[in-house]
C-alpha positions in Angstrom: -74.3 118.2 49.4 -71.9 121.5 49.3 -73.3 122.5 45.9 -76.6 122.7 47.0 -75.8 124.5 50.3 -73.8 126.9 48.1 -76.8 127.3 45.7 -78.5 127.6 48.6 -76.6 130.3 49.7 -76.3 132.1 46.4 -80.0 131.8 45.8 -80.6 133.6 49.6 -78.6 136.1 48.8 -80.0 137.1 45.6 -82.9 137.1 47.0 -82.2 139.2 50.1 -79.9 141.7 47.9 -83.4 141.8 45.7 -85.4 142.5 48.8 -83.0 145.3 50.1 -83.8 146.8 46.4 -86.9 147.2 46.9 -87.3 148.1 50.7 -85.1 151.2 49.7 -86.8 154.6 50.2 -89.0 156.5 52.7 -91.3 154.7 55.2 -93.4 156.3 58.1 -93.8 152.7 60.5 -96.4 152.5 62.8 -96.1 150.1 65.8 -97.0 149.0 68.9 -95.3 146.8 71.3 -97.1 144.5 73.5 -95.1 143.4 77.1 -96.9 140.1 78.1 -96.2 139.4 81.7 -97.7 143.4 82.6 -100.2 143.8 79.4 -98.8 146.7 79.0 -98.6 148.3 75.4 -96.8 151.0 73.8 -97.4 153.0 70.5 -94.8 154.3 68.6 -94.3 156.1 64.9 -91.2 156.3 63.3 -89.8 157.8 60.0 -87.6 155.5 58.4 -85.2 155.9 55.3 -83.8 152.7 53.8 -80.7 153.0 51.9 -79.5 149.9 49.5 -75.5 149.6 49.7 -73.3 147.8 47.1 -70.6 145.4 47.7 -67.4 147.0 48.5 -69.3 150.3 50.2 -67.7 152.1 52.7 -70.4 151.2 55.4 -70.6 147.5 54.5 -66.0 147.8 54.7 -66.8 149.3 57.9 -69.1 146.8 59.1 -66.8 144.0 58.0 -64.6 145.5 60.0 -66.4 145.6 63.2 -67.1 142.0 62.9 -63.7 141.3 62.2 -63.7 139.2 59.5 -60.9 137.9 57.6 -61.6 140.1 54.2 -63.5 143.3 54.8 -65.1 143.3 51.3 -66.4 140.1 51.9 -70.2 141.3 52.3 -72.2 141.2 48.9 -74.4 143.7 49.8 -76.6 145.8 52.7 -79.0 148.3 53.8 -78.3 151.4 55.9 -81.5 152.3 57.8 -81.9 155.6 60.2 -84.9 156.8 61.8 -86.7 159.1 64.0 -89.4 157.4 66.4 -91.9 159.4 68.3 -93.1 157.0 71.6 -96.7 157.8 73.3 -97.4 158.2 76.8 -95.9 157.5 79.4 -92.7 158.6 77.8 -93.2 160.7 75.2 -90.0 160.3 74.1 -88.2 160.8 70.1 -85.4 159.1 69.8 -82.9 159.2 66.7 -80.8 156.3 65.1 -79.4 154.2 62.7 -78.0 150.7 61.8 -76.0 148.8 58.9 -76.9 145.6 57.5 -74.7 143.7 55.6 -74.9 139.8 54.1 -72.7 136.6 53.6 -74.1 133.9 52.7 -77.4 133.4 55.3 -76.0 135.5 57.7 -77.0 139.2 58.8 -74.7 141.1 59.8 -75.5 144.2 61.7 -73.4 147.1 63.4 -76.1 147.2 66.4 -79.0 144.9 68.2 -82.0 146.1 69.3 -81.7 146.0 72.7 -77.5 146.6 72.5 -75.6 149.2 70.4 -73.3 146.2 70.3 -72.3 144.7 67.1 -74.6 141.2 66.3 -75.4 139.0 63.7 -78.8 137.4 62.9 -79.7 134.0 60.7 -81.9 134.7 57.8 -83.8 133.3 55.5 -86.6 134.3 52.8 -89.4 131.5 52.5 -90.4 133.9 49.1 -88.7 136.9 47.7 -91.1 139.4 49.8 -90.8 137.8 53.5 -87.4 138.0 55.4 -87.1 135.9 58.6 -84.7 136.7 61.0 -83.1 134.9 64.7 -81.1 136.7 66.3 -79.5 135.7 70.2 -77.3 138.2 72.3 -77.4 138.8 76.1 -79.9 135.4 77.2 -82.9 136.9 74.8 -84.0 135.6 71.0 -85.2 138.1 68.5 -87.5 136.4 65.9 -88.6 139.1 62.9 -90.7 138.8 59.8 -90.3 141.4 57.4 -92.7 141.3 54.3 -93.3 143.7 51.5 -97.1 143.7 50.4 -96.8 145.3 46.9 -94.4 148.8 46.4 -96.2 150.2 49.1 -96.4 148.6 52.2 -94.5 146.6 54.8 -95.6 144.6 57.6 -92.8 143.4 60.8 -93.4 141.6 63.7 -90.5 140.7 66.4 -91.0 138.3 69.3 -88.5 138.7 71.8 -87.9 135.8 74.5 -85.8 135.1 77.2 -85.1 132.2 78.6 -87.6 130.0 76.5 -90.4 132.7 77.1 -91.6 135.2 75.2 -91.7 138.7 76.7 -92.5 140.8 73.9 -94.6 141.3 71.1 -94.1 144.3 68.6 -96.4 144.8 65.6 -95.7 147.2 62.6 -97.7 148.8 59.3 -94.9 150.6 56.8 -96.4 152.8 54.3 -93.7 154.0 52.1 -94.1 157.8 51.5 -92.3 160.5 49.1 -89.2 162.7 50.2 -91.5 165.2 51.1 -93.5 164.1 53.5 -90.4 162.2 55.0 -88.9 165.4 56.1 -92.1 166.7 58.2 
């Protein structure tokens, strides 16, 4: 049974390694977030930048670090993401940011939540080599994500976040990857 969970394992993370490949680049993300107890939506439109980082990077050392674990080059590989979100009414709000990812085995490592600039880590798992599924648990709520690449030009995400067995949140996204240029307007 351990050679298969270690194929397993071995197989997820080429495949996840593969996935960070391609997601690398410029993406202007489109969203909206749905609160179900209120009805209440919100729009939002982000710039993102996906960077692919090798084993042994100085972010994924870092990272390592963070989560203390026992060897800090220990994560075969990552993505560093930053953005800049522009929120609708009410708030009207831009907000700046970014986060590290970093794997072992079928775990996600991650230098921030959403909801928490607190280290977390999430379980994944990639049903084909173009969908990533995520869990991720901190503070009483789950995070559940699907991230899946249609093509070289497109993403799709959707997170559900629940608390205490019910969900509370439902946020929907359309990434179109553009070119450095426009990725600076």
């Amino acid at each position: 049974m351990t050679f298969s969970v270690q194929n397993a394992q071995l197989s997820q993370e080429s495949l996840v390694e593969e996935f960070f490949r391609r997601s690398q680049g410029n993406w202007r993300s489109e969203r909206r977030y749905y609160t179900l107890k209120d009805g209440e939506t919100q729009e939002v439109v982000s710039f993102l930048t996906v960077q692919f980082l090798e084993p042994g990077s100085a972010e994924l050392v870092e990272l390592a670090k963070l989560h203390e674990l026992a060897d800090a080059r220990i994560l075969v590989c990552g993505a560093k993401t930053t953005w800049e979100s522009h929120y609708s009414e009410p708030n009207f709000k831009q907000v700046t940011g970014s986060t590290v990812f970093g794997v072992q085995g079928m775990t996600l490592y991650r230098d921030r939540g959403f909801a928490t600039s607190k280290p977390v880590t999430a379980e994944f798992y990639l049903p084909e080599p173009t969908t990533m599924r995520l869990r991720t648990e901190y503070s009483g709520s789950v995070f559940e994500e699907e991230i899946k690449l249609i093509g070289s030009k497109y993403r799709t995400r959707q997170t559900i976040i629940s608390r205490a067995g019910e969900e509370q949140m439902i946020g929907q996204y359309l990434e179109r990857r553009i070119h450095e240029e426009a990725a600076s307007l």
